[in-house]
py3Dmol code that shows the C-alpha trace and the ligand (Angstrom):
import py3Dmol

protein = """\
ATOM      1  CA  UNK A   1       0.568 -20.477  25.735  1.00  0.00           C
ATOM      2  CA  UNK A   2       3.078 -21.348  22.832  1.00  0.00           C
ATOM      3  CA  UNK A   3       6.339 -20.096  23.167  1.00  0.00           C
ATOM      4  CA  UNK A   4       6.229 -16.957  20.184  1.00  0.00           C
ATOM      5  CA  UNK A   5       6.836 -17.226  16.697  1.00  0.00           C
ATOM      6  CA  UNK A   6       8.087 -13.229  16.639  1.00  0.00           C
ATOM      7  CA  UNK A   7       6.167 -10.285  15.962  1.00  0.00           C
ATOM      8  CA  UNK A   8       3.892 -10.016  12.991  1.00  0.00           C
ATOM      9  CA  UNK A   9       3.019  -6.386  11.901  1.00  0.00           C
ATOM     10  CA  UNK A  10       0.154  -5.793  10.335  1.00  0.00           C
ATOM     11  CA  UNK A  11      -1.608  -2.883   8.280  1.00  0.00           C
ATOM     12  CA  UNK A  12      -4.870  -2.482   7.774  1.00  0.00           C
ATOM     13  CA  UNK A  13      -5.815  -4.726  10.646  1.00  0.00           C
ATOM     14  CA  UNK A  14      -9.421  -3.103  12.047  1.00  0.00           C
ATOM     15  CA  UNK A  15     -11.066  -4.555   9.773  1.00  0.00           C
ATOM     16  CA  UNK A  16     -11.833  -7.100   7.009  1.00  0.00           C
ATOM     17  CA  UNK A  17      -9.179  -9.667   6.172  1.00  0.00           C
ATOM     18  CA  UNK A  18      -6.608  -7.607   8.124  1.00  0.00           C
ATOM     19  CA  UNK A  19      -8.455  -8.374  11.390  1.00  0.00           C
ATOM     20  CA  UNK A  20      -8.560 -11.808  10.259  1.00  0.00           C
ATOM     21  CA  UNK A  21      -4.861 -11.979   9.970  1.00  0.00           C
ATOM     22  CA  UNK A  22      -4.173 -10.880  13.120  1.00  0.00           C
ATOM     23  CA  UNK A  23      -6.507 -13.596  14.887  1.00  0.00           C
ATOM     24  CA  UNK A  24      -5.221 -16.493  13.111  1.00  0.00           C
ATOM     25  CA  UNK A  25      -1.554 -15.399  13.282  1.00  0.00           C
ATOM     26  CA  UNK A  26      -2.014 -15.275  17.310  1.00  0.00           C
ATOM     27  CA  UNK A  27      -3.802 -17.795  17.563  1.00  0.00           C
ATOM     28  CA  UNK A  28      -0.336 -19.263  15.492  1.00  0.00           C
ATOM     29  CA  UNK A  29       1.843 -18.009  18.434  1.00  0.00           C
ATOM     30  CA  UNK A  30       2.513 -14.503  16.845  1.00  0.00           C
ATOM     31  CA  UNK A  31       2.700 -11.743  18.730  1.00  0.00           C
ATOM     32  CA  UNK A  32       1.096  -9.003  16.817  1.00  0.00           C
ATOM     33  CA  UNK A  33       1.754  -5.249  16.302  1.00  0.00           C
ATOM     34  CA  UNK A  34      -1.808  -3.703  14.095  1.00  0.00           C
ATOM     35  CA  UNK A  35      -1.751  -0.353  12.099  1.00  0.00           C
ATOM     36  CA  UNK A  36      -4.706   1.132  10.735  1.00  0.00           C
ATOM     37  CA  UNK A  37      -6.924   4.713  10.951  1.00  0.00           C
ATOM     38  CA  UNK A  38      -8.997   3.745  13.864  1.00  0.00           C
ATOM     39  CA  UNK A  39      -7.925   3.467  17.052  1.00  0.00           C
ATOM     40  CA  UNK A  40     -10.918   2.211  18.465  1.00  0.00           C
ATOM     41  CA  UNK A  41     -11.603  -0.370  16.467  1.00  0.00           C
ATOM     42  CA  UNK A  42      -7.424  -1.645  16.980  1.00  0.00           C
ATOM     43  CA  UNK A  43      -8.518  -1.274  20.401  1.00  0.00           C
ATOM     44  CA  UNK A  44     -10.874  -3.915  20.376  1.00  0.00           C
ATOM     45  CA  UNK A  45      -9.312  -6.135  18.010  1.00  0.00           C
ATOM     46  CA  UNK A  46      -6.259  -5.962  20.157  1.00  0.00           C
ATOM     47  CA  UNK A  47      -7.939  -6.281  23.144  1.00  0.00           C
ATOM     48  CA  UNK A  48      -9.909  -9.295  22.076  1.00  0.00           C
ATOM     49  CA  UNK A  49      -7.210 -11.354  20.969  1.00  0.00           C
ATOM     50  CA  UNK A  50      -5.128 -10.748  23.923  1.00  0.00           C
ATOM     51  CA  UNK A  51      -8.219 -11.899  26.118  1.00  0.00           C
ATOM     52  CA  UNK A  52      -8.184 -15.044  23.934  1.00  0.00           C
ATOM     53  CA  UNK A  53      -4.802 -15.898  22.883  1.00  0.00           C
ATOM     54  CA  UNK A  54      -2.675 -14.561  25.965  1.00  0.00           C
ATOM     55  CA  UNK A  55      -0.079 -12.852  23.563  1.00  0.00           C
ATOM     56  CA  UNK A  56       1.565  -9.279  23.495  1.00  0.00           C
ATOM     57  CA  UNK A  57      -0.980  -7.383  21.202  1.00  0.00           C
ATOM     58  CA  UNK A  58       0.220  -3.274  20.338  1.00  0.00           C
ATOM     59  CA  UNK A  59      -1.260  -1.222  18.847  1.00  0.00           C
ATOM     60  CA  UNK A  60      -0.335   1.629  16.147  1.00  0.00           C
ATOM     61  CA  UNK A  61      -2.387   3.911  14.736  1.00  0.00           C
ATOM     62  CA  UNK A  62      -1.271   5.640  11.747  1.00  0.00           C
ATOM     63  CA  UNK A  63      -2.979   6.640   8.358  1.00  0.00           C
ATOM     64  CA  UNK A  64      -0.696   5.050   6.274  1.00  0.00           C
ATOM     65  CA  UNK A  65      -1.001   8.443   3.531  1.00  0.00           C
ATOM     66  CA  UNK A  66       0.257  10.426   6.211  1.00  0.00           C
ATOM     67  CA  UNK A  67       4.272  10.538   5.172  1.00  0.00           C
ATOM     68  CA  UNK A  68       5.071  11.274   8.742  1.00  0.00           C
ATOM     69  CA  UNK A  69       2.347   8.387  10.414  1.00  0.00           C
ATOM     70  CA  UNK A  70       4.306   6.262   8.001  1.00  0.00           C
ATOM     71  CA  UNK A  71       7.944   7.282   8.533  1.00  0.00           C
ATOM     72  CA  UNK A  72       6.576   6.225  12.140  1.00  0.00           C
ATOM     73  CA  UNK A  73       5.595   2.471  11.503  1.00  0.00           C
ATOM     74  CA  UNK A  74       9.123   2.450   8.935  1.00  0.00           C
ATOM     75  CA  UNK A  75      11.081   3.178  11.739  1.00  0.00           C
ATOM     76  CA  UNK A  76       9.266   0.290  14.187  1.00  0.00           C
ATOM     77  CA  UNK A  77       9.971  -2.281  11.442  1.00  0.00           C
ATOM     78  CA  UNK A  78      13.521  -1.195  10.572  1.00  0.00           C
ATOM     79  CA  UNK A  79      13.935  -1.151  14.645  1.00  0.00           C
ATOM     80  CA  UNK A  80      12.363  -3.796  16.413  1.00  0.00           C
ATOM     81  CA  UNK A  81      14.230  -7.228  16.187  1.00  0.00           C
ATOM     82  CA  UNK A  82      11.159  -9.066  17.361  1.00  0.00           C
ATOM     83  CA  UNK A  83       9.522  -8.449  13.634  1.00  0.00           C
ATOM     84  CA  UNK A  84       9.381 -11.459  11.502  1.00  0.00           C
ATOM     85  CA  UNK A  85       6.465 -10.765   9.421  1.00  0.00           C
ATOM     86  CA  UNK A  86       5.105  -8.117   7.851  1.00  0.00           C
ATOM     87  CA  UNK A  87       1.582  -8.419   6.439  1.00  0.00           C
ATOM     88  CA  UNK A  88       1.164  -5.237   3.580  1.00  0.00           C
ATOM     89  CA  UNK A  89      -2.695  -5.433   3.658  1.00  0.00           C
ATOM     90  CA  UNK A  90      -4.217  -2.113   4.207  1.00  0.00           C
ATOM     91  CA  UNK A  91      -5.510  -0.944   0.564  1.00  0.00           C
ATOM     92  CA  UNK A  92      -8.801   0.203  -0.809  1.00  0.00           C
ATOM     93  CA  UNK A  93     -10.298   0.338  -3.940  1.00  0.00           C
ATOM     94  CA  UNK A  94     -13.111   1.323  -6.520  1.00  0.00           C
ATOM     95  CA  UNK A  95     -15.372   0.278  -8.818  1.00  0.00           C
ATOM     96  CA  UNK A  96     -15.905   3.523 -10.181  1.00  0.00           C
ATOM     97  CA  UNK A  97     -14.564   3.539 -14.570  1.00  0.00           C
ATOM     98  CA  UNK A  98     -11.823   5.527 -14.933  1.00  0.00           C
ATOM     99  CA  UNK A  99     -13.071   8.230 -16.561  1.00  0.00           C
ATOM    100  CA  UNK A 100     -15.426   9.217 -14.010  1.00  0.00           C
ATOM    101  CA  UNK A 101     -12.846   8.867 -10.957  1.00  0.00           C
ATOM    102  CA  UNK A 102     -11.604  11.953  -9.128  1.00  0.00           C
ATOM    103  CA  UNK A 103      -7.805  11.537 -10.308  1.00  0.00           C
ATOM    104  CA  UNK A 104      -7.048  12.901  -6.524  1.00  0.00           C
ATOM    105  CA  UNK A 105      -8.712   9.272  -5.091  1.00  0.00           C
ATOM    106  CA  UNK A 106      -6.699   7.617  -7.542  1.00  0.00           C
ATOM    107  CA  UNK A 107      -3.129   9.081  -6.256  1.00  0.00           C
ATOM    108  CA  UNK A 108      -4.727   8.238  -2.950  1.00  0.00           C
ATOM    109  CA  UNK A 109      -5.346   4.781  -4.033  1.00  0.00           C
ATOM    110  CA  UNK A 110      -1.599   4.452  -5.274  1.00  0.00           C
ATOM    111  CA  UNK A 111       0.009   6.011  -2.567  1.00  0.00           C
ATOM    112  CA  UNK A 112      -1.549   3.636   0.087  1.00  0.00           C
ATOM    113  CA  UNK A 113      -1.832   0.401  -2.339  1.00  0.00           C
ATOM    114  CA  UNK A 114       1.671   0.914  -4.124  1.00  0.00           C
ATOM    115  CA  UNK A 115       3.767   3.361  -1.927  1.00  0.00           C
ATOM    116  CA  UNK A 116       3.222   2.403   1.588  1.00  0.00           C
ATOM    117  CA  UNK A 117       3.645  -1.171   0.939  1.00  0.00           C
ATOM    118  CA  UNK A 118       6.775  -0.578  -0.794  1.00  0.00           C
ATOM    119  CA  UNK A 119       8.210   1.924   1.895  1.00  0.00           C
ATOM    120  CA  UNK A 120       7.058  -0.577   4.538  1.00  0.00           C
ATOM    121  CA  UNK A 121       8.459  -3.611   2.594  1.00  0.00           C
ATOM    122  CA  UNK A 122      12.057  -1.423   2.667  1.00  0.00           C
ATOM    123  CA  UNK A 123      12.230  -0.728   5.841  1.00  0.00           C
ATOM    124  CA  UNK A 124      12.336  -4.262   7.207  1.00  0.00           C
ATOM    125  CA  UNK A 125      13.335  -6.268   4.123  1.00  0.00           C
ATOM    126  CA  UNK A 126      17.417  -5.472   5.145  1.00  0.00           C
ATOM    127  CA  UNK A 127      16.525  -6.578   8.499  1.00  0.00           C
ATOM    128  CA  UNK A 128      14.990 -10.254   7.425  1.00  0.00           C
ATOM    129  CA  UNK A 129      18.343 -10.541   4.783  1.00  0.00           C
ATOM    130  CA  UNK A 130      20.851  -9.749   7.556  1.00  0.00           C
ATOM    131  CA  UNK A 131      19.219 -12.154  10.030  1.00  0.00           C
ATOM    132  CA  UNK A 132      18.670 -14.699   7.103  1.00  0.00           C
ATOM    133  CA  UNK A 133      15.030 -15.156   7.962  1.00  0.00           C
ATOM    134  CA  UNK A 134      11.263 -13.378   7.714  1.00  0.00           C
ATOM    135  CA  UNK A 135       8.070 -13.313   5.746  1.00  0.00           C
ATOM    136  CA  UNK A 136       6.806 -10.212   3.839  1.00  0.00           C
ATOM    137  CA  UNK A 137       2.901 -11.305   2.816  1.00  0.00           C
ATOM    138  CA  UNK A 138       1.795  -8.708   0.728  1.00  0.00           C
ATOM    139  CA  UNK A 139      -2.222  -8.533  -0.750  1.00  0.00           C
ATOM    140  CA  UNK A 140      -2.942  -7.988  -4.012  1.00  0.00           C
ATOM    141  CA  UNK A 141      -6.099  -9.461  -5.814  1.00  0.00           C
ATOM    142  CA  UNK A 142      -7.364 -11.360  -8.858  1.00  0.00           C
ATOM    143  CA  UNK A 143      -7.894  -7.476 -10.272  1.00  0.00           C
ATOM    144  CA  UNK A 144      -3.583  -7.753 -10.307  1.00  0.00           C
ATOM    145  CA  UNK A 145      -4.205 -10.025 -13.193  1.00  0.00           C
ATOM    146  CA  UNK A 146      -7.732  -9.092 -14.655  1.00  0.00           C
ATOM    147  CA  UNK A 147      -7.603  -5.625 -14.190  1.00  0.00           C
ATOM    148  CA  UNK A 148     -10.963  -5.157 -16.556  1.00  0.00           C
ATOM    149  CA  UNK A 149     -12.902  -6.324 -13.505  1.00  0.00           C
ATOM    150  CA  UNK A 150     -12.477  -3.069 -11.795  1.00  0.00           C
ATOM    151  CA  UNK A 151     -11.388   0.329 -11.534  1.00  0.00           C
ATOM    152  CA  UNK A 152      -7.968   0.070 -13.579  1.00  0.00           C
ATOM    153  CA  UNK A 153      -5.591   2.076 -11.304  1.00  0.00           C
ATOM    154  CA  UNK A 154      -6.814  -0.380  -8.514  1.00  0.00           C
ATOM    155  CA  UNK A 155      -5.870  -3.205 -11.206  1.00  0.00           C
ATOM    156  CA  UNK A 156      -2.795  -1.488 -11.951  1.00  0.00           C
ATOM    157  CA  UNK A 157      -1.868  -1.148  -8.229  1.00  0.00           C
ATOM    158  CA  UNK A 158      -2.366  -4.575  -7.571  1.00  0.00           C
ATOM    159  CA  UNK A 159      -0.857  -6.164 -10.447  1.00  0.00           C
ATOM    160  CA  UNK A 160       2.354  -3.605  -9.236  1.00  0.00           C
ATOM    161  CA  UNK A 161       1.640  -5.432  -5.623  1.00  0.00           C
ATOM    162  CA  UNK A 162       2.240  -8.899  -7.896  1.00  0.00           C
ATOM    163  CA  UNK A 163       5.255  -8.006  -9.968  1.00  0.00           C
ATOM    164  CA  UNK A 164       6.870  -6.221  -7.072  1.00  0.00           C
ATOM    165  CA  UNK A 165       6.229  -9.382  -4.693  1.00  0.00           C
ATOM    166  CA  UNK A 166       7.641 -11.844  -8.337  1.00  0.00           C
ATOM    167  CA  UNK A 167      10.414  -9.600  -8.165  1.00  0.00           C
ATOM    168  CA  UNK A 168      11.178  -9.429  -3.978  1.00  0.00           C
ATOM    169  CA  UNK A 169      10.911 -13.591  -4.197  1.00  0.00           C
ATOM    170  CA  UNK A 170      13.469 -13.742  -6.987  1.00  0.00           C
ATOM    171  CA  UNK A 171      16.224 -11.773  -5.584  1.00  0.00           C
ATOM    172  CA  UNK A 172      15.444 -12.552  -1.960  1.00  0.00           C
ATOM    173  CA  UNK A 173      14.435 -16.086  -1.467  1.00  0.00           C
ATOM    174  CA  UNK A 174      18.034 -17.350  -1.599  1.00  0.00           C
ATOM    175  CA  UNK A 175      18.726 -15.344   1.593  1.00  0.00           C
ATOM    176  CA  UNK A 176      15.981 -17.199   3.773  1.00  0.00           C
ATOM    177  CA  UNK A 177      13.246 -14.277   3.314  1.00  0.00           C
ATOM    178  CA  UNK A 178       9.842 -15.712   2.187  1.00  0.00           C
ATOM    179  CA  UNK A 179       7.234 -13.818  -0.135  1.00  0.00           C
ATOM    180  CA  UNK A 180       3.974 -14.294  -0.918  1.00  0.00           C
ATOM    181  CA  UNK A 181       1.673 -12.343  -2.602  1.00  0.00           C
ATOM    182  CA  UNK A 182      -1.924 -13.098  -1.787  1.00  0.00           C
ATOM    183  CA  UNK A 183      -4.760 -12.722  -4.478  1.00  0.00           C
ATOM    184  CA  UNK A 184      -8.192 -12.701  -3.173  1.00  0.00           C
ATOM    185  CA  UNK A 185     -11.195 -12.438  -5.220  1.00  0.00           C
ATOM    186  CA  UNK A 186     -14.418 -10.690  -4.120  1.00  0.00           C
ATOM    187  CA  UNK A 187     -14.512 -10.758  -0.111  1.00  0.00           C
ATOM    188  CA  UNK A 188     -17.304  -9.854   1.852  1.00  0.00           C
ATOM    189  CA  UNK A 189     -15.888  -7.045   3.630  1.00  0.00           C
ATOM    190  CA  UNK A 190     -16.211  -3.379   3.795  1.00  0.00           C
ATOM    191  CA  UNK A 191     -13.787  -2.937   0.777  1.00  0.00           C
ATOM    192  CA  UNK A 192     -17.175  -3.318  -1.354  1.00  0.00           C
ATOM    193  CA  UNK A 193     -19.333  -0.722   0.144  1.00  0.00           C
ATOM    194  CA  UNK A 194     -15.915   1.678   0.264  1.00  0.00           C
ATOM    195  CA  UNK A 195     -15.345   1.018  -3.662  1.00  0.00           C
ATOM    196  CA  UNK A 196     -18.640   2.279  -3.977  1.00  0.00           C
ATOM    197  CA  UNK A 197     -20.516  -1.561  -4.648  1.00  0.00           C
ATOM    198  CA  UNK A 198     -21.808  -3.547  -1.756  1.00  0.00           C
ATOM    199  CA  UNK A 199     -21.090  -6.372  -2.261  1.00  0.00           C
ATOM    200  CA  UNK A 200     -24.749  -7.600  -1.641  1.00  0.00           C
ATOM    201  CA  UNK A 201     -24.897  -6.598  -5.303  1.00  0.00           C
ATOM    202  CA  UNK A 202     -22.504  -9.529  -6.744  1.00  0.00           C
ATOM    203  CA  UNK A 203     -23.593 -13.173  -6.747  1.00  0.00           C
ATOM    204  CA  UNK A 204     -23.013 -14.815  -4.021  1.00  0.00           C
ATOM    205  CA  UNK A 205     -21.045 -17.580  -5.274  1.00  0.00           C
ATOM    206  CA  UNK A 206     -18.836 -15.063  -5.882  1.00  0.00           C
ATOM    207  CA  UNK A 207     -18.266 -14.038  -2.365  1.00  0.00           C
ATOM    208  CA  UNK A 208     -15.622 -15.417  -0.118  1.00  0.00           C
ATOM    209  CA  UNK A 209     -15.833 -14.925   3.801  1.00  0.00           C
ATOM    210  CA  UNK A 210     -12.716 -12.690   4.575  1.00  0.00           C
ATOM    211  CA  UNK A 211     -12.224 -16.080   7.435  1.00  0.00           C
ATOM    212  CA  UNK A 212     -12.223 -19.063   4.747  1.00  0.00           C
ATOM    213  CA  UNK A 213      -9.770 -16.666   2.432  1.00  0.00           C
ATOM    214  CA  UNK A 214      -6.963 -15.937   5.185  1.00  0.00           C
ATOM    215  CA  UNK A 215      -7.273 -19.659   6.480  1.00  0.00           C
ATOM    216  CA  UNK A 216      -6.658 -21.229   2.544  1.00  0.00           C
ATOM    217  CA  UNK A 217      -3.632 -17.883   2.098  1.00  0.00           C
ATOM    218  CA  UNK A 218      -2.267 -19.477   5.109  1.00  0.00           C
ATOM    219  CA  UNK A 219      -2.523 -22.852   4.295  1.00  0.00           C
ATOM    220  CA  UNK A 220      -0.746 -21.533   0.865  1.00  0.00           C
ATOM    221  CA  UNK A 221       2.269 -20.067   3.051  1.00  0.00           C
ATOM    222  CA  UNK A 222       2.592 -22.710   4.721  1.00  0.00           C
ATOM    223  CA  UNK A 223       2.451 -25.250   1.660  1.00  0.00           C
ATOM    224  CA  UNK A 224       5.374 -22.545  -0.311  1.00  0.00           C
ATOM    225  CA  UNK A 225       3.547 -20.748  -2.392  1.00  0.00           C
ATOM    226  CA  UNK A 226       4.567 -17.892  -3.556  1.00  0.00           C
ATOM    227  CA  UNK A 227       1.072 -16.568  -5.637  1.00  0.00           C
ATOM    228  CA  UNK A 228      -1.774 -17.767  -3.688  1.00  0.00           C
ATOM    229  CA  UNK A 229      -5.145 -17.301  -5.180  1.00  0.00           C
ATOM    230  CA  UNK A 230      -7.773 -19.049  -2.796  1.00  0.00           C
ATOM    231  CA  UNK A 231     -11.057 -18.563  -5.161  1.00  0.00           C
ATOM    232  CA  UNK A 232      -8.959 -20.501  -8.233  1.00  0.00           C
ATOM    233  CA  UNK A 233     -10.497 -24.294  -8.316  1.00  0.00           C
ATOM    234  CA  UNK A 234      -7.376 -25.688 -10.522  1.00  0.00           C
ATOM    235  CA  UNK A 235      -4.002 -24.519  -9.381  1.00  0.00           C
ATOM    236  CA  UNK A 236      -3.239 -26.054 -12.451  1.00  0.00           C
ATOM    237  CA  UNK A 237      -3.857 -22.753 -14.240  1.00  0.00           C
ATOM    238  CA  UNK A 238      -1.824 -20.659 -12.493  1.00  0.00           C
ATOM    239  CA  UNK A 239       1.369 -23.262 -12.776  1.00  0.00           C
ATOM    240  CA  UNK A 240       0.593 -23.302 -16.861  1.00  0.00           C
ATOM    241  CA  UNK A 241       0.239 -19.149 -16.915  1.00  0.00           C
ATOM    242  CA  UNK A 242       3.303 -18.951 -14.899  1.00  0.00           C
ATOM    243  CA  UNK A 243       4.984 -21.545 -17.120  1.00  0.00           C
ATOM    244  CA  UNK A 244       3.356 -19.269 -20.242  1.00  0.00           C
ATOM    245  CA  UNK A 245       4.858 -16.027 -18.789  1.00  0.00           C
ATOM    246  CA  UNK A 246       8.613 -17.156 -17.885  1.00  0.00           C
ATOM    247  CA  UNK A 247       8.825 -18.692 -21.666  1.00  0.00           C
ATOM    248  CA  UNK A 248       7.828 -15.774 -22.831  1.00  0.00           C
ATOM    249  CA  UNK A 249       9.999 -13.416 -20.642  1.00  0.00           C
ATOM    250  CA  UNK A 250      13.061 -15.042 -22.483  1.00  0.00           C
ATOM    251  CA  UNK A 251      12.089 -13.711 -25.614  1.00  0.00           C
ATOM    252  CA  UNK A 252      10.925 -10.250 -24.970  1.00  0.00           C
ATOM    253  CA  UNK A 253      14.612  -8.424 -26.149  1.00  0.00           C
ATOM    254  CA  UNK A 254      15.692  -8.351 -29.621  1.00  0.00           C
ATOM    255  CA  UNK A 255      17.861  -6.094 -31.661  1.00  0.00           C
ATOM    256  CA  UNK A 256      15.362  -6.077 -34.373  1.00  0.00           C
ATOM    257  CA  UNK A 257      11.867  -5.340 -34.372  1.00  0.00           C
ATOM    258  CA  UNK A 258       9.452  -8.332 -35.204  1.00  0.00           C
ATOM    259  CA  UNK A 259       9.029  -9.213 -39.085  1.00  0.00           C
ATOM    260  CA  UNK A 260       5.036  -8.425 -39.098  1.00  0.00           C
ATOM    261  CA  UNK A 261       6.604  -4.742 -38.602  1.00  0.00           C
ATOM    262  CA  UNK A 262       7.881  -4.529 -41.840  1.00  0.00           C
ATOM    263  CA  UNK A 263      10.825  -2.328 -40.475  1.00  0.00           C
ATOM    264  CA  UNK A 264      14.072  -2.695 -41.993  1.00  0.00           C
ATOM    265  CA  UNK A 265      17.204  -2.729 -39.880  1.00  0.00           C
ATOM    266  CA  UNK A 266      20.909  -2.591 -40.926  1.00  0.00           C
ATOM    267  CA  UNK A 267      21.202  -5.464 -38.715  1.00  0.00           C
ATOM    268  CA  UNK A 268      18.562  -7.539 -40.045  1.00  0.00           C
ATOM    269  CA  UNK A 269      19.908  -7.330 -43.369  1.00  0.00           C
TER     270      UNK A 269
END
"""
ligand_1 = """\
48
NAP
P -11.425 -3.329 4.547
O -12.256 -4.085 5.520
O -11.926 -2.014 4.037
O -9.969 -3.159 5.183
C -9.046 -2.195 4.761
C -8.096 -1.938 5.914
O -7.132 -0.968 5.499
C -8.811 -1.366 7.123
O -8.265 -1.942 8.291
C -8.499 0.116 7.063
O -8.499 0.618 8.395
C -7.090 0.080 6.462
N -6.751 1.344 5.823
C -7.417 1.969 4.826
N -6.822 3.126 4.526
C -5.746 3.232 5.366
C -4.747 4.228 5.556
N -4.708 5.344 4.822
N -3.793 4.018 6.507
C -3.826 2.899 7.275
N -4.748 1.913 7.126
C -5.695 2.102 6.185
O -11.178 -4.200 3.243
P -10.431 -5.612 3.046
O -11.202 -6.328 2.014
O -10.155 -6.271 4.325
O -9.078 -5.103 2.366
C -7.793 -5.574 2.740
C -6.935 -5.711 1.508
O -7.466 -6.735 0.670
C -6.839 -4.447 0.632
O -5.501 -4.279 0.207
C -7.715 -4.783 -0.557
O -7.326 -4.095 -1.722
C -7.482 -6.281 -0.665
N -8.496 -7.030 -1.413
C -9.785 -7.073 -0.986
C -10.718 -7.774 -1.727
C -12.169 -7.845 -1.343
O -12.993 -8.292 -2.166
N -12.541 -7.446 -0.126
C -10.320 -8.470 -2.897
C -8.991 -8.404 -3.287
C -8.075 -7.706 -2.534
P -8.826 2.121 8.846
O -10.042 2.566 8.102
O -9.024 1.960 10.327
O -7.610 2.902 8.510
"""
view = py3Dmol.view(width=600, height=400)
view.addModel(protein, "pdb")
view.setStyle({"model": 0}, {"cartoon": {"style": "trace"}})
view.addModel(ligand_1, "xyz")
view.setStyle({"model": 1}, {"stick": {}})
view.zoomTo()
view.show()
């Protein structure tokens, strides 16, 4: 057995690309610490990799919407000085329009997607800046960015899950903590059938195996990136849309409006 690389906590880890996660970072030398709903199924994923990878799995169950089964896992990752990553996966979403969505699912939807991950992501960021080192990986989706493809307060979550992560790298990445935010397009896992659209109903060239998107998010983190979208062919596009954006970001302040507004101010005269 490798010697560890630390303690990797991560949410959402019973199923999907969360399980997937916690196999490969093992198998990486982490020692791994999984949060999710269902105990049983941690259980097995826990006691699977330990079988196969000889390290220290825990388990923690805790519904992430619970403010209490939260203040729980806050208090592991602001406590335990073995942490050293923290995977923010656990999310769910819907492809239901937003006009016909029960506006309680949708606070649902933001609490877990938006609020846990940014509770979780303040409980151990002071830790990783006071010991100079630690990787927050937090999953968002292409819907961050195209947020027509979806339910929009799933978009809107996610693209919060991007700008928050843009945000974390710029003032953090300086003090030896590393951010990525991870992007996946459709994934065959039971996200689809809880959004309400198995995904047996999109092409399948659509469809990534939750295994072949964690291996090319980790080949991402491990290559520097800090957006990592595994489905896009040219990387080339994101570099010129990122290029597009910062331009743009310098000229989004002005102290008069735009001249296609017509609007006269006394200092534009
Ligand atoms: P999944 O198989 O449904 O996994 C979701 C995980 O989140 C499960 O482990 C679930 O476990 C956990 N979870 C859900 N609600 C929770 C709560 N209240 N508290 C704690 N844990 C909770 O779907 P997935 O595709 O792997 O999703 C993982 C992430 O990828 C999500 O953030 C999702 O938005 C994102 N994503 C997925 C796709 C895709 O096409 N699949 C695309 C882009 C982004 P329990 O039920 O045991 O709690």
């Amino acid at each position: 057995m490798s010697a560890s690389k630390g303690t990797a906590l991560i949410t959402g880890a019973s199923s999907g690309i969360g399980a997937v996660y916690a196999d490969r970072l093992a198998k990486r030398g982490y020692d791994l610490i999984l949060v999710a709903r269902n105990e049983a199924r941690l259980k097995d994923v826990a006691a699977r990799l330990a079988s196969t990878t000889g390290r220290s799995i825990t388990i923690l169950p805790a519904d992430l919407n619970d403010r209490a089964a939260l203040a729980k896992v806050e208090a592991v990752l602001k406590e335990n000085p073995a942490i050293t990553m923290l995977v923010n996966n656990a999310g769910f979403g819907s492809a239901v329009p937003l006009l016909q969505s029960d506006i309680g699912k949708m606070v649902e939807m933001i609490d877990l997607n938006v609020t846990a991950l940014t509770r979780l992501t303040y409980a151990v960021a002071p830790a990783f800046v006071s010991r100079g080192k630690g990787t927050i990986i937090n999953i968002s989706s292409i819907v961050g960015v195209a947020p027509e493809l979806l339910n929009g307060v799933y978009g809107g979550s996610k693209a919060y899950v991007l700008a928050f992560s843009q945000s974390l790298q710029h003032e953090l990445a300086d003090k030896g903590v590393r951010i990525q935010a991870v992007l996946p397009g459709a994934t065959a896992t039971e996200f689809w059938d809880i959004a309400g659209l198995p995904h047996s109903n999109l092409p399948a060239s659509w469809v990534m195996s939750a295994e072949a998107m964690v291996d090319a998010s980790l080949v991402g983190l491990d290559s520097g990136e800090i957006v990592t979208i595994p489905a896009l062919q040219d990387g080339n596009d994101w570099t010129k849309y990122e290029a597009d954006r910062k331009v743009l970001s310098g000229k989004l302040s002005n102290v008069s409006p735009a001249p296609r507004y017509g609007v006269k101010t006394a200092e534009a005269v």
